[in-house]
NUMAR-857663 format. One record per residue (C-alpha): x, y, z; residue number from 1; residue in three letters. Coordinates in nm, 3 decimals. Layout:
<fivexs>
u:X | v:Y | w:Z | num:NUM | residu:ALA $
...
</fivexs>
This chain:
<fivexs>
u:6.255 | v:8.393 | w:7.650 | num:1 | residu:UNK $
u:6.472 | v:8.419 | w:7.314 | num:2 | residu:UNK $
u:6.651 | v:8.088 | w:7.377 | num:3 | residu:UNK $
u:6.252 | v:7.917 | w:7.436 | num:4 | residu:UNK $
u:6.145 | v:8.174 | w:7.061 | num:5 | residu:UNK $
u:6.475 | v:7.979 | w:6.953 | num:6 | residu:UNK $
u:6.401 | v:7.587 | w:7.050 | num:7 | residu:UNK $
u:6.021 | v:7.677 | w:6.895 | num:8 | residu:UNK $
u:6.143 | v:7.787 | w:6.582 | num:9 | residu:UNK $
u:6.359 | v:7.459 | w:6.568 | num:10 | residu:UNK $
u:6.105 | v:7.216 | w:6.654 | num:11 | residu:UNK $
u:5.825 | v:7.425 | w:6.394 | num:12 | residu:UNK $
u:6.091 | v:7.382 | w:6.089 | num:13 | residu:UNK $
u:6.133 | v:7.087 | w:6.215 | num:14 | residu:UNK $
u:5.751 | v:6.961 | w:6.180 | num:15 | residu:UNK $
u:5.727 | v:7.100 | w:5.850 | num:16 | residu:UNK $
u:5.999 | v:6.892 | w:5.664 | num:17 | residu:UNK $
u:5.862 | v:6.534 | w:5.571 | num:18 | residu:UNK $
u:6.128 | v:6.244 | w:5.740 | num:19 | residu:UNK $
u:6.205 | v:6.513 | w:6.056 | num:20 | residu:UNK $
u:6.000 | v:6.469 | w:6.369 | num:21 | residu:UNK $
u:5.919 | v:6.757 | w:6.581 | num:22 | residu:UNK $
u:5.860 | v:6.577 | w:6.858 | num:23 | residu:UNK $
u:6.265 | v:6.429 | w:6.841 | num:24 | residu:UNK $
u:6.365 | v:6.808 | w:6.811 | num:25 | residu:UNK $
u:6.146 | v:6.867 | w:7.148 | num:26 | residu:UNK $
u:6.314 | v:6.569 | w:7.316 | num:27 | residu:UNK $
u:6.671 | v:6.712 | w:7.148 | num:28 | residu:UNK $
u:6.641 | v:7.015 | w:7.346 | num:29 | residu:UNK $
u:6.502 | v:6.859 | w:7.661 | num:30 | residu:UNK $
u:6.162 | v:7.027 | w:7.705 | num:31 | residu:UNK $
u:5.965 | v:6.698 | w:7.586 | num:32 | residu:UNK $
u:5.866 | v:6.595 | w:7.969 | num:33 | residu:UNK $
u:5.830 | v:6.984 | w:8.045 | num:34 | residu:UNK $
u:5.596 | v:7.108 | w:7.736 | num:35 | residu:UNK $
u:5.363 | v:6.733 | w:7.787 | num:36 | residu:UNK $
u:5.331 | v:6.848 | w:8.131 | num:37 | residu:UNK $
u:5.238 | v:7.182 | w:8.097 | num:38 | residu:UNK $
u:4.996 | v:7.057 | w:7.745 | num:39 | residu:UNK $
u:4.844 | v:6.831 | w:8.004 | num:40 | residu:UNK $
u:4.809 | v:7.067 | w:8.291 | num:41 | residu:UNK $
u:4.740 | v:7.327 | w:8.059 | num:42 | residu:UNK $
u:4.372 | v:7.506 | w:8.291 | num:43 | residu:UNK $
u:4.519 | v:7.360 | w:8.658 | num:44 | residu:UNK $
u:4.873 | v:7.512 | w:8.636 | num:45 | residu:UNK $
u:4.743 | v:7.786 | w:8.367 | num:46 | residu:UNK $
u:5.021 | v:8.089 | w:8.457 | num:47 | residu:UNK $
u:5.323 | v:7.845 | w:8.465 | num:48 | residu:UNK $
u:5.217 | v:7.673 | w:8.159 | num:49 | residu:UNK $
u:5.115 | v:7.955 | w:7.935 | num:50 | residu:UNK $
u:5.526 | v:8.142 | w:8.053 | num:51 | residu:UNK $
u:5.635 | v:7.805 | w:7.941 | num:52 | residu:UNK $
u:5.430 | v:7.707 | w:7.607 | num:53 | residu:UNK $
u:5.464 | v:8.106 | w:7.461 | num:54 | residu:UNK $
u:5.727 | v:8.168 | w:7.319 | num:55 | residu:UNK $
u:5.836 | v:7.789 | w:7.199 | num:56 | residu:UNK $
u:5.459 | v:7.875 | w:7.034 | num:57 | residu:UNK $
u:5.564 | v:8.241 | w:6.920 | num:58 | residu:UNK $
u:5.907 | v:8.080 | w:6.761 | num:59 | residu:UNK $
u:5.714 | v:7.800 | w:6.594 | num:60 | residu:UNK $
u:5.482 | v:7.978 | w:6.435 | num:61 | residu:UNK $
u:5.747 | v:8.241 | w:6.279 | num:62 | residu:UNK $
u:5.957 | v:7.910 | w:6.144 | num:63 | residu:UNK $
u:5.626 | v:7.746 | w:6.016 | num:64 | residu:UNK $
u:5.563 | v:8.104 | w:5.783 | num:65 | residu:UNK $
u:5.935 | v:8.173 | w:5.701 | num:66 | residu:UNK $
u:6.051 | v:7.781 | w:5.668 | num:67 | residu:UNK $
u:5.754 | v:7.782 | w:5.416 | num:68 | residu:UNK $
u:5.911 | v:8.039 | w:5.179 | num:69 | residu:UNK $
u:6.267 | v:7.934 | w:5.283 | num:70 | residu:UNK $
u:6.260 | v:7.559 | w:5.265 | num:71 | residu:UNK $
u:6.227 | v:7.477 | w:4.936 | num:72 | residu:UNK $
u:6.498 | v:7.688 | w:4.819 | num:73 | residu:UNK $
u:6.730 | v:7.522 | w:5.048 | num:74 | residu:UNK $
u:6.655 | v:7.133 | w:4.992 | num:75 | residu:UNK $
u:6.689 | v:7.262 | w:4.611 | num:76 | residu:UNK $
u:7.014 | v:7.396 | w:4.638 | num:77 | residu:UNK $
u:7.169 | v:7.223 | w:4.913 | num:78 | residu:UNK $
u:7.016 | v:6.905 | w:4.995 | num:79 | residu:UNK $
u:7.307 | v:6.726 | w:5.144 | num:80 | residu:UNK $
u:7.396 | v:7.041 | w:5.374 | num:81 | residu:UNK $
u:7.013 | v:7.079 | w:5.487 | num:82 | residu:UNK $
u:6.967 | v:6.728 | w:5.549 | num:83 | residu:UNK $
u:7.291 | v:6.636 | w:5.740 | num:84 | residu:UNK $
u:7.207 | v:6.965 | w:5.949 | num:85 | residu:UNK $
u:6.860 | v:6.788 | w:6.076 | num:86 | residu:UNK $
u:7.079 | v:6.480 | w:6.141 | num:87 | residu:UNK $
u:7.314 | v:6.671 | w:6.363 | num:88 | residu:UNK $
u:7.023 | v:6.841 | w:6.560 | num:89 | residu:UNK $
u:6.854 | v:6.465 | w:6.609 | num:90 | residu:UNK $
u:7.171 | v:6.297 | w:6.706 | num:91 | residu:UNK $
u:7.259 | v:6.604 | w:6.948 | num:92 | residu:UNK $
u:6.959 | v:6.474 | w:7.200 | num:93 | residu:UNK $
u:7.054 | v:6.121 | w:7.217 | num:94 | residu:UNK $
u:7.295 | v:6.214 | w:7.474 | num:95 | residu:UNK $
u:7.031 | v:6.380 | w:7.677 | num:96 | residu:UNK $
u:6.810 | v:6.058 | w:7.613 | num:97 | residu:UNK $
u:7.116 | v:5.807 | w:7.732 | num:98 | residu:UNK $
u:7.138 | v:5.936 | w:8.095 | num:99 | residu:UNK $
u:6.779 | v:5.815 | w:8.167 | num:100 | residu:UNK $
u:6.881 | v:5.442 | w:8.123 | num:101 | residu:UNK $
u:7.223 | v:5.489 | w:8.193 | num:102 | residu:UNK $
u:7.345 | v:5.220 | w:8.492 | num:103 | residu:UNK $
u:6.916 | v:5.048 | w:8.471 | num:104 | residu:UNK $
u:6.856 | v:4.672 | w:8.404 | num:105 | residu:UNK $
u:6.810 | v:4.642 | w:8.049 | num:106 | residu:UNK $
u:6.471 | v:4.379 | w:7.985 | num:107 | residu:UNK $
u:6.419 | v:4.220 | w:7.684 | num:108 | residu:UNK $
u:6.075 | v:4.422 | w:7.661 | num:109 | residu:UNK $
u:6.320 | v:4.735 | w:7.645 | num:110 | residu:UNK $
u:6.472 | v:4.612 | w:7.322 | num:111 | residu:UNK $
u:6.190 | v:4.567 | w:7.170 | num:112 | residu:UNK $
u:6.028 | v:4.842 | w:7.217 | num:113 | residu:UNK $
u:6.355 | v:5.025 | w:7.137 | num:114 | residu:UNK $
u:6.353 | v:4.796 | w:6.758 | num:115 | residu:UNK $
u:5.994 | v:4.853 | w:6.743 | num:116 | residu:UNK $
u:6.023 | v:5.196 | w:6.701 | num:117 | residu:UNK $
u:6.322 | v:5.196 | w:6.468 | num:118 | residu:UNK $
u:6.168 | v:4.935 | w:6.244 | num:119 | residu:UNK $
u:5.844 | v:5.162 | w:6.268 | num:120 | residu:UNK $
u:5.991 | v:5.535 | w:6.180 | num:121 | residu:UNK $
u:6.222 | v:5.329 | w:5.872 | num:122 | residu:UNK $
u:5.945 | v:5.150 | w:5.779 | num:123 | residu:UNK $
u:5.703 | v:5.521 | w:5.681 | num:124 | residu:UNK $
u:6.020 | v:5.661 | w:5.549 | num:125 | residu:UNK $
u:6.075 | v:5.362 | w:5.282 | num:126 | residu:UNK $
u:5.663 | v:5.379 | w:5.190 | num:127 | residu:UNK $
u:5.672 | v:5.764 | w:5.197 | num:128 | residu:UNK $
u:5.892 | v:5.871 | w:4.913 | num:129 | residu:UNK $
u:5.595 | v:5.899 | w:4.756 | num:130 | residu:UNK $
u:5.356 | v:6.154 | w:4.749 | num:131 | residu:UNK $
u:4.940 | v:6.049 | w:4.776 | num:132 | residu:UNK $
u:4.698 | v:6.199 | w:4.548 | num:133 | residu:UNK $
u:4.654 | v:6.585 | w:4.627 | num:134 | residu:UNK $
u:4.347 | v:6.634 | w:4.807 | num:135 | residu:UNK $
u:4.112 | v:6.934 | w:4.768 | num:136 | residu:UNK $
u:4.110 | v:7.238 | w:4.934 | num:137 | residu:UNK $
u:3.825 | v:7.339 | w:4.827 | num:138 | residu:UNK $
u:3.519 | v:7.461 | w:5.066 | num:139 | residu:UNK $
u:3.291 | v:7.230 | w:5.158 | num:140 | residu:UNK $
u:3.141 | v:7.039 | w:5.420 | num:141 | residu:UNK $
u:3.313 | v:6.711 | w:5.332 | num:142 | residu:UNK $
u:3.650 | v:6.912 | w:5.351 | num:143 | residu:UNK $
u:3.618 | v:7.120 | w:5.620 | num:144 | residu:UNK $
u:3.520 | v:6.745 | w:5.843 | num:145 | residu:UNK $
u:3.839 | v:6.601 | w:5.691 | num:146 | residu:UNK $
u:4.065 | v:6.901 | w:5.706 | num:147 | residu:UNK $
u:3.973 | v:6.882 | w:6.092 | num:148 | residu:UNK $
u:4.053 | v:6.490 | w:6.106 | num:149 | residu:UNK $
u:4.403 | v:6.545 | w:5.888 | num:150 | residu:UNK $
u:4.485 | v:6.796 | w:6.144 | num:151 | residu:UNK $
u:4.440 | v:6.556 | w:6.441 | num:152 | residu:UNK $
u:4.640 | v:6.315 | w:6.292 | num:153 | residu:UNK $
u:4.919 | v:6.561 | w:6.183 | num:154 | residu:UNK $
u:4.899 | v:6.736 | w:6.542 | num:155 | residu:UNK $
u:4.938 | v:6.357 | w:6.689 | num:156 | residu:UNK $
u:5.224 | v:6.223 | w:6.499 | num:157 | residu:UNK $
u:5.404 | v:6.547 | w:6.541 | num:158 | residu:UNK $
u:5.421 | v:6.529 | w:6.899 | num:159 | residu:UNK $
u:5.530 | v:6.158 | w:6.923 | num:160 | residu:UNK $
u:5.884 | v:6.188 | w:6.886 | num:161 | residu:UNK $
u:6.042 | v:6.036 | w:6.605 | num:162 | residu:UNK $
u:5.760 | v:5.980 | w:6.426 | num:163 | residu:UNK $
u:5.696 | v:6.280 | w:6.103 | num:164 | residu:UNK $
u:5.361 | v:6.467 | w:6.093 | num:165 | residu:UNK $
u:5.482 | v:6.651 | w:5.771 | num:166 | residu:UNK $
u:5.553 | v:6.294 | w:5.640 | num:167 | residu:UNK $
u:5.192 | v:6.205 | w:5.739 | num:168 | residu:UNK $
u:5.071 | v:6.479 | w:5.583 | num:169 | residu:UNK $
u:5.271 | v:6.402 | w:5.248 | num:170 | residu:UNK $
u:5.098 | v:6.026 | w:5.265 | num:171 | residu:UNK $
u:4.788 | v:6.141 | w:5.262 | num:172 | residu:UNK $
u:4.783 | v:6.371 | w:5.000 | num:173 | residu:UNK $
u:4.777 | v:6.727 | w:5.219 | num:174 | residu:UNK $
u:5.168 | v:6.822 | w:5.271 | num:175 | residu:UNK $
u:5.183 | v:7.040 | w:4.938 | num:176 | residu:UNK $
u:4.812 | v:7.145 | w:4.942 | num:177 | residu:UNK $
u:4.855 | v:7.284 | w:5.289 | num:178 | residu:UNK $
u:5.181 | v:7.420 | w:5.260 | num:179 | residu:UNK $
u:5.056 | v:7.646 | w:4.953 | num:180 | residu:UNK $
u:4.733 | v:7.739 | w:5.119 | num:181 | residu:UNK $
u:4.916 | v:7.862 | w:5.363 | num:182 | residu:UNK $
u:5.175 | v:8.050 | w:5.134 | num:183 | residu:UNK $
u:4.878 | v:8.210 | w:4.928 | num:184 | residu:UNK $
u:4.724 | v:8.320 | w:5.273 | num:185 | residu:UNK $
u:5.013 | v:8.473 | w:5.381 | num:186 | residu:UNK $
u:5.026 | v:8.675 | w:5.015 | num:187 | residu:UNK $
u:4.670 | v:8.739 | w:5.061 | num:188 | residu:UNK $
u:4.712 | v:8.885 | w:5.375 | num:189 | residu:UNK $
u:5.022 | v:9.145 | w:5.311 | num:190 | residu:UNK $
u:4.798 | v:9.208 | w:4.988 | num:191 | residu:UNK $
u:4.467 | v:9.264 | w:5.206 | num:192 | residu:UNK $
u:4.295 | v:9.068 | w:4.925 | num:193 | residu:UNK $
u:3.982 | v:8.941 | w:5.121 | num:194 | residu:UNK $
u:3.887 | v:8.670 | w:4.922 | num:195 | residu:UNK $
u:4.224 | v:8.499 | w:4.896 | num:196 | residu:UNK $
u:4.225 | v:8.586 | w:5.306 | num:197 | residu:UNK $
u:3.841 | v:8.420 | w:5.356 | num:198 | residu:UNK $
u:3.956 | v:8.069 | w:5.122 | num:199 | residu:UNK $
u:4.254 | v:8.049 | w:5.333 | num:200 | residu:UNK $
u:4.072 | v:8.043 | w:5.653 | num:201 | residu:UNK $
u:3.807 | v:7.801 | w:5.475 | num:202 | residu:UNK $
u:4.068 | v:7.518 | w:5.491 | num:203 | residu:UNK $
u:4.319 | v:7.633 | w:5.759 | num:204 | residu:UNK $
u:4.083 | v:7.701 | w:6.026 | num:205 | residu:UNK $
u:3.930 | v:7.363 | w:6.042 | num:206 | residu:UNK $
u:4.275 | v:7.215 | w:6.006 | num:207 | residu:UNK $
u:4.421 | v:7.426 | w:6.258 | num:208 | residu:UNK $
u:4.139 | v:7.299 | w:6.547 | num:209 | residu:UNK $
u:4.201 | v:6.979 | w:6.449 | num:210 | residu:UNK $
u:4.580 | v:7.004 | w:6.529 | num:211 | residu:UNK $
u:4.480 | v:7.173 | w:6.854 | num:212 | residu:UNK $
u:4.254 | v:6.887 | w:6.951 | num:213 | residu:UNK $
u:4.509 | v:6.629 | w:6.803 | num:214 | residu:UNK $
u:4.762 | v:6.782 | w:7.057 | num:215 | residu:UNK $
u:4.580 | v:6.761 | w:7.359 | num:216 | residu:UNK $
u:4.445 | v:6.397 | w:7.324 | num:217 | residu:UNK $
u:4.795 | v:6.253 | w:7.258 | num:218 | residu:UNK $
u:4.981 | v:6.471 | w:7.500 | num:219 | residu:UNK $
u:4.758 | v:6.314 | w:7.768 | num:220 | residu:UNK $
u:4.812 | v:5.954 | w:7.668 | num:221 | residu:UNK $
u:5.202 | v:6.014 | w:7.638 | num:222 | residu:UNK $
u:5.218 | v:6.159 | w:7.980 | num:223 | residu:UNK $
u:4.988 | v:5.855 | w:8.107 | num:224 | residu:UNK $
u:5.303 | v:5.612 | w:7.929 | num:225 | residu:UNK $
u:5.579 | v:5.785 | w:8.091 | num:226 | residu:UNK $
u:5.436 | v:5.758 | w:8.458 | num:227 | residu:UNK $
u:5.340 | v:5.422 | w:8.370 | num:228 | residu:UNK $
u:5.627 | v:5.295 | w:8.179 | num:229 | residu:UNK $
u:5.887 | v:5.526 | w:8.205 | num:230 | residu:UNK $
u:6.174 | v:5.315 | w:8.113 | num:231 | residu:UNK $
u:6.036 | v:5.150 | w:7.833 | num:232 | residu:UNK $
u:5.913 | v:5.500 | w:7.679 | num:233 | residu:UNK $
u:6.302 | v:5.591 | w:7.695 | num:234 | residu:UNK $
u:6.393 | v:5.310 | w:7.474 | num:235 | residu:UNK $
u:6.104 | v:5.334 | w:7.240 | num:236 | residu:UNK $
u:6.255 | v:5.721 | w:7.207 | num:237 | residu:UNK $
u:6.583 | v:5.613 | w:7.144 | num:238 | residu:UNK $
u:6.472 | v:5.367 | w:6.838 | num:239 | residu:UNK $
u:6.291 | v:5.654 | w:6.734 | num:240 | residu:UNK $
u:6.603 | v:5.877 | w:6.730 | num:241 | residu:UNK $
u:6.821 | v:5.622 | w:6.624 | num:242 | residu:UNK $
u:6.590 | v:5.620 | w:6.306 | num:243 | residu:UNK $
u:6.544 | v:5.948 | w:6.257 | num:244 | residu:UNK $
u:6.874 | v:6.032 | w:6.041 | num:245 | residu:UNK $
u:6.779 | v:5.708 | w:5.805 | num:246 | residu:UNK $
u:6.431 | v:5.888 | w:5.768 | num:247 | residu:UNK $
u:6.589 | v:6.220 | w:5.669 | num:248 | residu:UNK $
u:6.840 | v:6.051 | w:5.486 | num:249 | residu:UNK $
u:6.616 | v:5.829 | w:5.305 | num:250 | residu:UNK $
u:6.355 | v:6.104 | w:5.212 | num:251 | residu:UNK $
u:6.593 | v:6.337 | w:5.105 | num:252 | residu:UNK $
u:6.672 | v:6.408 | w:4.713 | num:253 | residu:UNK $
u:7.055 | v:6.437 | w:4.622 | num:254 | residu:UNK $
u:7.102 | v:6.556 | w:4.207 | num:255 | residu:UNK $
u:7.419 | v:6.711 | w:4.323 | num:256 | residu:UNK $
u:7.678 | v:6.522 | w:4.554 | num:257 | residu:UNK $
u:8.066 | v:6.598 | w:4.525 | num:258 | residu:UNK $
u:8.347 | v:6.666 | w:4.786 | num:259 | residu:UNK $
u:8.212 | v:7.010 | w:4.833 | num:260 | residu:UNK $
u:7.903 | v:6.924 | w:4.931 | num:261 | residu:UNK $
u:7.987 | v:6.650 | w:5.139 | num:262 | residu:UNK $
u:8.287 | v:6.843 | w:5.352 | num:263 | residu:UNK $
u:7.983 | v:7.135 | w:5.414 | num:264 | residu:UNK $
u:7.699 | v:6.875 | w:5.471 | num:265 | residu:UNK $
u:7.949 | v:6.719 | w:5.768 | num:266 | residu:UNK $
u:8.019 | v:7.113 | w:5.901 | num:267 | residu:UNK $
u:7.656 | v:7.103 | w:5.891 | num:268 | residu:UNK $
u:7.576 | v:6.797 | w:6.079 | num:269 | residu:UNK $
u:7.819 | v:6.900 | w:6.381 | num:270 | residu:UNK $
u:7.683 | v:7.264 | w:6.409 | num:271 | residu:UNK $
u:7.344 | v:7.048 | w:6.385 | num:272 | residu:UNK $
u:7.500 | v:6.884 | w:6.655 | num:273 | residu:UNK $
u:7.601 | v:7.166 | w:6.848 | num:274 | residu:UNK $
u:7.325 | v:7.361 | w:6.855 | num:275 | residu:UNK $
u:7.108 | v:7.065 | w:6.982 | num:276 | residu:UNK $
u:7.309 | v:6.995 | w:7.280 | num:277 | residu:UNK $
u:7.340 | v:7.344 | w:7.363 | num:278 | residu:UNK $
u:6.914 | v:7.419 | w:7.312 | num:279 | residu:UNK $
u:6.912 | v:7.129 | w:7.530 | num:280 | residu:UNK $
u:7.125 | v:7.252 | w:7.833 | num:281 | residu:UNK $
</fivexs>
């Protein structure tokens, strides 16, 4: 139970930096097959799934409200230790990754697909240094419809592994927006201030069904790919890890690099490391 609370609260600070994909942190830790399956299976295999899906649920949602508070001040102060720690914890689950094409024919469609991916997760992270035009939070009709789209894509791209729903988010003009209506609802609820309480839910509810729905409908299709195409889902995966550190890298802001920094950022990077293999075991 704590080490599942413990993988959940990975993979939900995880989703909410822009350039880190949740979905690689799942994969990391090996319960990407596991928590598709049980997404998937969900009302047939209800008992089982719900033991499984829990806590990694419980531990996500206690990153997503602390991480909100607690990430800023960290990729302020130490960027180079922060980022090089989310480097460590991707790179820890390539081993994991490895064993499944280990000794297989390698086809020229598996290197593709294995490119395609890296080229694709580089690619967003070279367009998305920039921030989109912040949208309005504001309650409405118009909103509430495309609060509940934004959350579809968000929930989609964060379970696809390699690929940054935060980052999505940030593209589209939503990452900050979100982040602080969530921040003032959390205020607003230790305060018991009802109308900061009744905004927040204005925006986050139709966001939040909208990452529920988003979750289901691409959890289905990826388990359809891996019984279909097992092998060339791997290698897609692995481009996507293999990416993943230039993402972080390449999103990441650095005003303060010297030997210091860079002797704690490597630390960093091998308790990253360490902590993904041994989430993953």
């Amino acid at each position: 139970m704590v080490k599942s609370i413990l993988k959940g609260m990975v993979i939900g600070i995880a989703n909410i930096i822009p350039g880190v994909s949740g979905g690689t942190m799942m994969v990391s830790m090996g319960i990407y097959d596991k928590l598709i399956h049980c997404i998937t299976h969900l009302f047939s295999e209800f008992k089982k799934s719900v033991l499984f899906l829990l806590p990694i649920a419980v531990g996500m949602g206690i990153a997503i409200i602390a991480s909100s508070f607690g990430l800023e001040y960290l990729f302020e102060n130490f960027p180079v230790q922060t980022n090089l720690l989310f480097v460590g914890l991707v790179i820890g689950g390539l081993p994991a990754i490895w064993k499944n094409v280990k000794g297989k024919t390698i086809k020229i469609g598996h290197i593709v697909a294995c490119l395609a991916f890296f080229a694709l997760v580089a690619g967003l992270a070279m367009v998305g240094e920039k921030e989109g035009e912040a949208a309005s939070m504001a309650f409405n009709l118009i909103n509430v419809v495309k609060l509940f789209v934004v959350g579809i894509i968000a929930s989609a791209t964060m379970v696809i592994p390699g690929v940054s729903g935060s980052m999505m988010l940030l593209l589209m003009g939503y990452y900050n927006p979100i982040l602080t209506t969530i921040n003032d609802f959390i205020r607003s609820l230790v305060a018991f201030d009802i109308n900061g309480i009744l905004t927040g839910c204005g925006a986050l509810i139709p966001f939040g069904i909208g990452v529920v729905v988003g979750i289901f409908a691409i959890a289905k299709l990826v388990e359809i790919i891996f019984d279909k195409f097992p092998l060339y889902a791997y290698w897609a995966i692995i481009g996507l890890i293999v990416a993943s550190p230039v993402a972080i890298l390449v999103m990441g802001t650095y005003p303060r690099i010297n030997a210091f920094s860079v002797i704690s950022g490597l630390v960093c990077l091998a308790v990253g490391y360490v902590i993904s293999t041994k989430l993953g075991e």
